[in-house]
C-alpha positions in Angstrom: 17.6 47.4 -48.4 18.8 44.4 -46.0 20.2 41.9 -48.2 18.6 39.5 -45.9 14.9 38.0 -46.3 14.9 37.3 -42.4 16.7 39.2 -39.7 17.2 38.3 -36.1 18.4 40.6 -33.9 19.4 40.1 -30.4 16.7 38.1 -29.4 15.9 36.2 -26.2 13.4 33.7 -24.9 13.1 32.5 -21.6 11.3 29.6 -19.9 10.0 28.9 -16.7 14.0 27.6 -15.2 15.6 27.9 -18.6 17.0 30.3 -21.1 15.9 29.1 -24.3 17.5 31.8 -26.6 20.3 33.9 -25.6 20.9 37.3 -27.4 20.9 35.1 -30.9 21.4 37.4 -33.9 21.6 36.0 -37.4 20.1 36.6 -41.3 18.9 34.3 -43.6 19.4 35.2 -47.5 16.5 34.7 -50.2 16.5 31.3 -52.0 19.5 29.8 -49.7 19.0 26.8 -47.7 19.8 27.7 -43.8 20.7 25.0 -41.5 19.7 25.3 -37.9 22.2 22.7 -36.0 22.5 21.8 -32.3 22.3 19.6 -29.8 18.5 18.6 -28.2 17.4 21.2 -26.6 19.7 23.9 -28.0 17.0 26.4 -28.5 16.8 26.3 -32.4 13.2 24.9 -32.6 12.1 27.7 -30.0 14.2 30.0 -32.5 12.0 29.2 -35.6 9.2 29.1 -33.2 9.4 32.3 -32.8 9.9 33.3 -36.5 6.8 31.4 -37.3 4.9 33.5 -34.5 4.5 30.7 -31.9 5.7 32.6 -29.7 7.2 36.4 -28.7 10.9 37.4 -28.5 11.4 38.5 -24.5 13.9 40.5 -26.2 15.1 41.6 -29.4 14.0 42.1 -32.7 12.4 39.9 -36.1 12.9 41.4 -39.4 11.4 40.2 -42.9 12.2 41.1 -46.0 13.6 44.5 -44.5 10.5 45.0 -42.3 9.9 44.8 -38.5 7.6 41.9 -37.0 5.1 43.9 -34.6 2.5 40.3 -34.1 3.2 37.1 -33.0 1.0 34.7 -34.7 1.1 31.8 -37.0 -1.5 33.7 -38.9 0.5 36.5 -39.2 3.5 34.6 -39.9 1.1 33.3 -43.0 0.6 36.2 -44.2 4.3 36.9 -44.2 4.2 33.7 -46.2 6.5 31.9 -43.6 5.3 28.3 -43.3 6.6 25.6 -40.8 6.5 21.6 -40.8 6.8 20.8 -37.4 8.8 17.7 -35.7 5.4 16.4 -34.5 3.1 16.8 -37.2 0.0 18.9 -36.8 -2.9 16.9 -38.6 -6.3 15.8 -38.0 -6.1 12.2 -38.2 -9.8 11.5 -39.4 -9.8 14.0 -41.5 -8.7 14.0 -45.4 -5.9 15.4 -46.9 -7.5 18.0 -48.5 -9.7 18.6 -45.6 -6.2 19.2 -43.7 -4.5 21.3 -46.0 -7.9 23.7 -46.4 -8.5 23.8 -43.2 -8.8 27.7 -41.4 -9.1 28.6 -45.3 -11.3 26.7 -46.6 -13.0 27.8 -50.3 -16.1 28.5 -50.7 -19.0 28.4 -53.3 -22.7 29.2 -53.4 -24.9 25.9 -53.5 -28.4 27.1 -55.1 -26.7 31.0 -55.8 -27.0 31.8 -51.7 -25.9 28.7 -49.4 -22.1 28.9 -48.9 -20.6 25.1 -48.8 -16.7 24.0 -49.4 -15.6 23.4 -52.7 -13.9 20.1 -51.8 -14.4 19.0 -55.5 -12.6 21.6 -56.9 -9.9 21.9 -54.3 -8.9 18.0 -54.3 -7.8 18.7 -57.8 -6.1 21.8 -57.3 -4.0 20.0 -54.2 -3.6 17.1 -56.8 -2.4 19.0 -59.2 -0.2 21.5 -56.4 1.7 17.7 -55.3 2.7 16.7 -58.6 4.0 19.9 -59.6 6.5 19.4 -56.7 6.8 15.7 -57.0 4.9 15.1 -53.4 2.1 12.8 -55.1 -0.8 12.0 -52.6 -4.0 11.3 -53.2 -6.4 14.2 -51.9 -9.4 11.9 -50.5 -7.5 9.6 -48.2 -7.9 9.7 -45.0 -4.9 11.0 -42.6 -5.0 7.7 -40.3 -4.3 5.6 -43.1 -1.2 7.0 -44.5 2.0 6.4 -43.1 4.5 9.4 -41.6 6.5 9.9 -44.7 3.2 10.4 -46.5 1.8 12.7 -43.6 4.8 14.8 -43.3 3.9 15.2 -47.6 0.8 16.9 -46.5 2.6 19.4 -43.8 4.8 19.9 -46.6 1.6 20.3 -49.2 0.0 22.9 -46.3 2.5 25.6 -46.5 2.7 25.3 -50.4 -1.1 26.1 -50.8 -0.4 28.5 -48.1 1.9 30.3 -50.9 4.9 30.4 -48.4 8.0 31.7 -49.2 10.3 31.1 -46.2 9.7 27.6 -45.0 10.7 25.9 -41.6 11.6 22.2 -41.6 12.2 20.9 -38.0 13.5 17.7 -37.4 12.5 16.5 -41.0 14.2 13.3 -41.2 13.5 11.8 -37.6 11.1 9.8 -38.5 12.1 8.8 -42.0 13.5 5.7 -43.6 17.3 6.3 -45.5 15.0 5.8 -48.4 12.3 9.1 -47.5 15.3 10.8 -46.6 16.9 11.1 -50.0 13.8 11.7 -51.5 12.6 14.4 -49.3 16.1 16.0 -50.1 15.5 16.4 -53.2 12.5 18.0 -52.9 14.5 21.0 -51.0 16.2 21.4 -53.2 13.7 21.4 -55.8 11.7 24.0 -53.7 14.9 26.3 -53.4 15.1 26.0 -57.5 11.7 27.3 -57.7 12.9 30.3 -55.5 11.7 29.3 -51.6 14.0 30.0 -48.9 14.3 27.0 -46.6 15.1 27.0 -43.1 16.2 23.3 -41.5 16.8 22.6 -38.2 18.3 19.3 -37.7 21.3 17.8 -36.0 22.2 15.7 -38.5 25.3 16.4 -40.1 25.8 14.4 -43.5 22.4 15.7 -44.1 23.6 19.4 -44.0 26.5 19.0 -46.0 24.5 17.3 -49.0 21.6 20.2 -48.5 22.4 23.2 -46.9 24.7 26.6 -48.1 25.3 28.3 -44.7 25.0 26.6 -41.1 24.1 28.1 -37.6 25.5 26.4 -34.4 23.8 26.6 -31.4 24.7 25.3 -27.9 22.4 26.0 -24.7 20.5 28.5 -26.2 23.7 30.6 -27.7 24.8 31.1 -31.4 28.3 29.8 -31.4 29.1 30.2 -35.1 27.4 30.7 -38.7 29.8 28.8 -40.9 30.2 28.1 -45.1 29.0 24.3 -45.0 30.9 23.4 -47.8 34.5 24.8 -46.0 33.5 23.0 -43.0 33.8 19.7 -42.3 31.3 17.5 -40.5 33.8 17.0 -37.6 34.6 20.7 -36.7 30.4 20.7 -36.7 30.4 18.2 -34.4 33.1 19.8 -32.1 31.3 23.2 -32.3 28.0 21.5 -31.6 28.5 19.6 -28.8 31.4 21.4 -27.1 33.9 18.7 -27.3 35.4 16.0 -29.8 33.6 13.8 -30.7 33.8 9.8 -32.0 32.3 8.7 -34.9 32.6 5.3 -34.5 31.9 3.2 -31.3 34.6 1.4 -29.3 33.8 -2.2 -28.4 35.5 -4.8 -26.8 34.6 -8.6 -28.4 31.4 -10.4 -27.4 31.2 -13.0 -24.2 28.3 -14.6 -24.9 26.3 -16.7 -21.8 23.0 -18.8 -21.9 20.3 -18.0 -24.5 18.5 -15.4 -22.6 15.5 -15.6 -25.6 14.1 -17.8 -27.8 12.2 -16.8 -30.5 10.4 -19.7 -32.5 8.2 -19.7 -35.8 6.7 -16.3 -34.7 4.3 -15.2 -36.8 2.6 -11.6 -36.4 -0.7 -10.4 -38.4 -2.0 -6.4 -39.0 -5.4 -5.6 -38.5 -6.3 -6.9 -42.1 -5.4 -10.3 -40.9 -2.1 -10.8 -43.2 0.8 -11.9 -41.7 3.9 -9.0 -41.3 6.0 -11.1 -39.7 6.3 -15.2 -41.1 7.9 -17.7 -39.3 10.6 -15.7 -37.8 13.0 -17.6 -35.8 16.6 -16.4 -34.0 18.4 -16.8 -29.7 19.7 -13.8 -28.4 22.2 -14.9 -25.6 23.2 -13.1 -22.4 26.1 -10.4 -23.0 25.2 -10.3 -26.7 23.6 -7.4 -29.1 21.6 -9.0 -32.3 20.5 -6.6 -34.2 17.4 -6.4 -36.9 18.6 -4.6 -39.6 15.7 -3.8 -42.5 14.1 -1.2 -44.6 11.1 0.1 -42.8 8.1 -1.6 -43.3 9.1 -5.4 -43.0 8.0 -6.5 -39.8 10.9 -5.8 -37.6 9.0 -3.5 -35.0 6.0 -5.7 -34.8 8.3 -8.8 -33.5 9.8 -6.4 -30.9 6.5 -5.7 -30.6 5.3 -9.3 -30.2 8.2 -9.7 -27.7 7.3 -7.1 -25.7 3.3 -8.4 -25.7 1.6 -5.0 -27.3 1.1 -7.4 -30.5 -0.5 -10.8 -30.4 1.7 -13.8 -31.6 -0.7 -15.0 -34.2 1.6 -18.1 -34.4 5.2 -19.7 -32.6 7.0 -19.1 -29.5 8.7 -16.7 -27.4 10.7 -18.1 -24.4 12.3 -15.8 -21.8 14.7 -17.3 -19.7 13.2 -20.9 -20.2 9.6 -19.6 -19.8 7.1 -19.1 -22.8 5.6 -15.7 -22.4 4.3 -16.2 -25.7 0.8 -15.2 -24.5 1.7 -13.6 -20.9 0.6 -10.0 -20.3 2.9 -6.7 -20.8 2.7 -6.3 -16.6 3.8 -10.1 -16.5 6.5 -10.3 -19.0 8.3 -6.6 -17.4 8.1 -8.5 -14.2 10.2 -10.9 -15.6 12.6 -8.8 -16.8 12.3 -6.9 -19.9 12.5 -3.7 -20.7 11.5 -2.1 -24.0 12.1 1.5 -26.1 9.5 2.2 -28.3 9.5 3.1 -31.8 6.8 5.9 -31.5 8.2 7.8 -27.9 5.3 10.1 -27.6 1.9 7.3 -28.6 3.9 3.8 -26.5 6.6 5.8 -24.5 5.6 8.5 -22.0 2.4 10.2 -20.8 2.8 13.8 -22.2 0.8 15.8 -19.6 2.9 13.7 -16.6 5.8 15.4 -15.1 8.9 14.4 -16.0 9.5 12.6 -12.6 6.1 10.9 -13.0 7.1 9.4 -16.6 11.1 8.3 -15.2 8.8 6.3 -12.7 6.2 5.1 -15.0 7.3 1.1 -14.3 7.6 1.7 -10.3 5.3 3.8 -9.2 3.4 0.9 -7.7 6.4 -0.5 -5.7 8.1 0.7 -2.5 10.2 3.3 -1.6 7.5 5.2 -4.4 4.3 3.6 -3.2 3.9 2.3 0.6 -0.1 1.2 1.6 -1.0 2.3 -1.7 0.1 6.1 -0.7 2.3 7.9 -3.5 5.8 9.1 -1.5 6.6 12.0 -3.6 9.7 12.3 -2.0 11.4 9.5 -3.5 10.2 10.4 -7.2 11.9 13.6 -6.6 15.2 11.8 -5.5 15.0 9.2 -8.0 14.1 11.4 -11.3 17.4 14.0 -10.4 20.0 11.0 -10.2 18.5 9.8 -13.9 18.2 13.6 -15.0 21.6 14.0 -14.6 23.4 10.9 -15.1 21.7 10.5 -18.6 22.2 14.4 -19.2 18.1 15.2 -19.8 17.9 18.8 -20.6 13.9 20.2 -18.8 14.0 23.5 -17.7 12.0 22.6 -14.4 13.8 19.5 -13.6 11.6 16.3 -12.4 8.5 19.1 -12.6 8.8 19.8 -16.0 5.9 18.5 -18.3 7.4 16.5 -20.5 4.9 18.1 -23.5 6.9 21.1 -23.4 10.3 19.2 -23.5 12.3 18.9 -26.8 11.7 15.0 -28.6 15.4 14.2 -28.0 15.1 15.0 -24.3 12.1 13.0 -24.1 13.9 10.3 -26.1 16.0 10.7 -23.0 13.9 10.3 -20.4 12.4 6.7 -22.2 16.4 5.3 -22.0 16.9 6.4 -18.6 13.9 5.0 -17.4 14.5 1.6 -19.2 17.8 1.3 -18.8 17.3 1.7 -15.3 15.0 -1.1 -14.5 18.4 -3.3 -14.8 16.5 -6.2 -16.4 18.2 -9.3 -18.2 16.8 -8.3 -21.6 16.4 -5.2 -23.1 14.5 -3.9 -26.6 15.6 -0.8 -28.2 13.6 -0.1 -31.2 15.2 3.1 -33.1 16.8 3.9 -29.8 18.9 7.5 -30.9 16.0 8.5 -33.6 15.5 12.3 -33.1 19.1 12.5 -31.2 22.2 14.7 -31.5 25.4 13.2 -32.2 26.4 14.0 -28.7 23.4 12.2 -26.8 24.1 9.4 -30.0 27.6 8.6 -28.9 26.3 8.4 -25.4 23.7 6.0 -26.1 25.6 3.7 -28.1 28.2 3.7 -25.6 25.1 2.6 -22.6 24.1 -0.1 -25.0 27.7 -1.5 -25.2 28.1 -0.9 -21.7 24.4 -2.6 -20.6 25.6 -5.9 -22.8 29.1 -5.8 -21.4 27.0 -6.1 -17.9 25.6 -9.0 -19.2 22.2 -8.2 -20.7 20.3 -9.3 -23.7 19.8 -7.3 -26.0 17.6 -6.8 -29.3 18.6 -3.8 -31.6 15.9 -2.5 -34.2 17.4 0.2 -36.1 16.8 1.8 -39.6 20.1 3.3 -38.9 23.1 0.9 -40.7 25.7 2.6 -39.4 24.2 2.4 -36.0 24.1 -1.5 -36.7 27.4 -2.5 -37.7 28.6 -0.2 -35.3 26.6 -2.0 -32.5 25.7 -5.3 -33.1 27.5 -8.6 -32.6 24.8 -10.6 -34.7 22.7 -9.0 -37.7 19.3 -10.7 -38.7 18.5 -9.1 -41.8 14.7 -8.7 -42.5 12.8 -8.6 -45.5 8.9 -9.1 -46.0 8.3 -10.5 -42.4 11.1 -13.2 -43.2 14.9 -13.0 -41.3 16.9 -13.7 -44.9 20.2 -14.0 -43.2 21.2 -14.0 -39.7 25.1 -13.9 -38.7 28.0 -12.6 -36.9 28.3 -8.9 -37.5 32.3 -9.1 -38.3 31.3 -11.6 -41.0 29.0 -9.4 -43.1 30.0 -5.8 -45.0 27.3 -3.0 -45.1 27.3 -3.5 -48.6 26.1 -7.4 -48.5 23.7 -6.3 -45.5 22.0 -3.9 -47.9 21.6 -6.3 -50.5 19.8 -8.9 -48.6 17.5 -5.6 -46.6 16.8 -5.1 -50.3 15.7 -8.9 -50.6 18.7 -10.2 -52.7 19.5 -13.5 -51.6 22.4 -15.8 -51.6 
């Protein structure tokens, strides 16, 4: 018997344009955690896609536990007790947790001895009871829509467990976690391998690997370069393997040249829905040629002010002054006009149109303008032209090119696409909220350097990251946030990591 609980042999996948999987062979062992790394867009989510039964092997072959796979389907794939939480989660957002977890298998009892109904009564406290065995505590009746991502990605986690899976997928687990979510979603790995699950992770983070995982798969444009022992290997040889090259940890800068203040933020104050103020009396400059960065746990306001800046939230209270002019209550069309350009936290909701071509979402802020629109007559022409300069000068991986929906495109390629098409615009002030969230360490070097590179041109530029490494590495000021209120702004030479974490933990001087 195979000493392996899943085999892949020799299989291939191709796309329309695009090998996706390239004669990839590997095994996974029972109860070891199996790391999946690559680059975005290296094939290994359209690997595990495969193992879950999303889609057929062109060629090749899927064992488990010794046995061939004859269907493709996730329902098969259930009952093979394989289970997979994908990058972008898969829930019904007015439904209830339970009602999510149940759902294609919902229980059943007779109401009056014949009329079949759910047992949502029963099964709330079975799912209660399923969470706090594996320290994922939620609260069966809430509504999806009013649980934040950590909490939701519980839920995908909670759906394979009732599921009884054995072999579970994580893709991209941590993209759109806080450092905090992170360390507590790693221990519940590793609590799931000590109650015997196998665990698959794809991921491209490294430190993340080398704290989790036993064995490691590198892939590189759809090819298996090397399996490798992760705790013989070090994080830099991963990196190398990865991305083909060597690669820099830390990002070279040459000191700040500060000009004018480009904008002025004064006394902003920013309510939620419930009327209670996330952001309270926040006031900082950002000057021309300089990077100020919010550094903050998630949750404390910083994305609504870039939000607030950018004009998709309502100042409830204060100023913001662009260049000399208060845009505080301008329009979003009005204040790009002027010269900002924004990333979004949340690419695929605020950032692209998924069913658009990828030419059509690289010339989402033009389209109106000539060469692209003449007369109010779309010239096609120049959409093509434009989208393959910023395809390949910003390295987006689509296996169709400008014609490539961007739905089927990997969420670091379409992280891509929204920095190309930003950076582009070659306006005086630019927002990049979580700017390399859901990136490889290639494209993160890469980015970082075309942030450096866009101030060292002379922009503005405001830097939300959950990210501190990214920070200190980046920024030339730090305003550090906590509850809605900047605790400390300064230069970024004068401040430690250490001393930044205390005050995003609300310890003040």
């Amino acid at each position: 018997m195979s000493e392996y609980i899943v085999e892949m042999r020799h299989v291939t996948k191709r796309f329309p344009g695009i090998v996706a999987n390239d004669d990839v062979s590997l095994g996974i062992k029972k109860g070891e955690i199996f790391a999946l790394l690559g680059e975005n867009g290296a094939g290994k989510s359209t690997l595990m896609s495969i193992l879950f039964g999303m889609y057929e092997p062109d060629e090749g072959e899927v064992y488990v536990r010794g046995k061939k796979v004859e269907t493709f389907s996730p329902n098969h794939a259930t009952e093979l007790n394989i289970g997979m939480v994908h990058q972008h989660f898969k829930l019904v957002s007015n439904y209830t947790i339970t009602e999510n977890i149940i759902l294609g298998m919902e229980p059943q009892k007779k109401k009056f001895g014949f009329l079949p109904v759910v047992d949502i009564k029963n099964t709330n406290k079975k799912i209660a009871e399923l969470s706090k065995k594996f320290g994922l505590e939620v609260d069966p009746t809430q509504k999806i829509e009013n649980i934040n991502v950590s909490m939701q990605q519980r839920v995908e986690i909670l759906k394979m467990l009732y599921r009884e899976a054995e072999i579970l997928i994580f893709d991209e687990p941590t993209a759109v976690l806080t450092p905090q979510e992170i360390e507590f979603l790693l221990e519940i790995i590793r609590e799931m391998r000590r109650n015997g699950k196998t665990i698959i992770l794809i991921t491209h983070k490294l430190e993340e690997i080398k704290q989790v995982a036993d064995r490691c798969a590198i892939m590189n444009r759809g090819k298996l370069i090397e399996i490798c022992d992760v705790a013989e290997t070090s994080t830099k040889k991963m990196a190398e393997l990865m991305v083909g090259r060597e690669v820099s940890f830390t990002q070279e800068k040459t000191p700040c040249k500060p000009g004018e203040v480009m904008l002025k933020v004064e006394n902003l104050v920013v309510k939620n829905a419930d009327g209670f103020p996330v952001v309270n009396g926040v006031s900082f400059n950002i000057r021309s040629g300089e990077i100020f960065a919010i550094a903050g746990v998630a949750g404390n306001g910083q994305v609504e002010i870039a939000d607030a800046i950018a004009g998709l939230a309502p100042a409830a209270g204060g100023k913001v002054i662009l260049d000399g002019q208060d845009i505080t209550n301008s329009p979003v069309k009005a204040r790009n006009k002027m010269g900002i350009a924004y990333i979004p936290e949340d690419r695929q909701t605020w950032g692209l149109i998924l069913d658009f071509t990828l030419s059509e979402n690289l010339l989402l802020r033009r389209y109106d303008i000539a060469p692209y629109c003449v007369n109010g007559v779309l010239h096609r022409e120049h959409f093509t032209e434009k989208s393959e300069e910023l395809i390949e000068h910003f390295d987006i991986r689509s296996g169709q090119g400008g014609q490539t929906i961007v739905r089927s495109m990997s969420g670091g390629n379409q992280q891509k696409a929204i920095i190309a098409r930003e950076i582009d615009l070659d306006t005086p002030f630019v927002i990049f909220v979580q700017p390399t969230r859901g990136l490889d360490i290639g494209a993160i070097e890469r980015i970082h350097s075309q942030i450096i590179a866009e101030r060292d041109k002379g922009k503005a530029i405001l830097l939300v990251s959950l990210e501190l490494d990214e920070i200190m590495n980046l920024a030339d000021t730090i305003g550090v946030i906590y509850n809605g209120q900047l605790l400390k702004i300064a230069p970024a030479e004068t401040m430690t990591s250490n001393e930044v974490g205390q005050y995003m933990m609300g310890v003040k001087e």
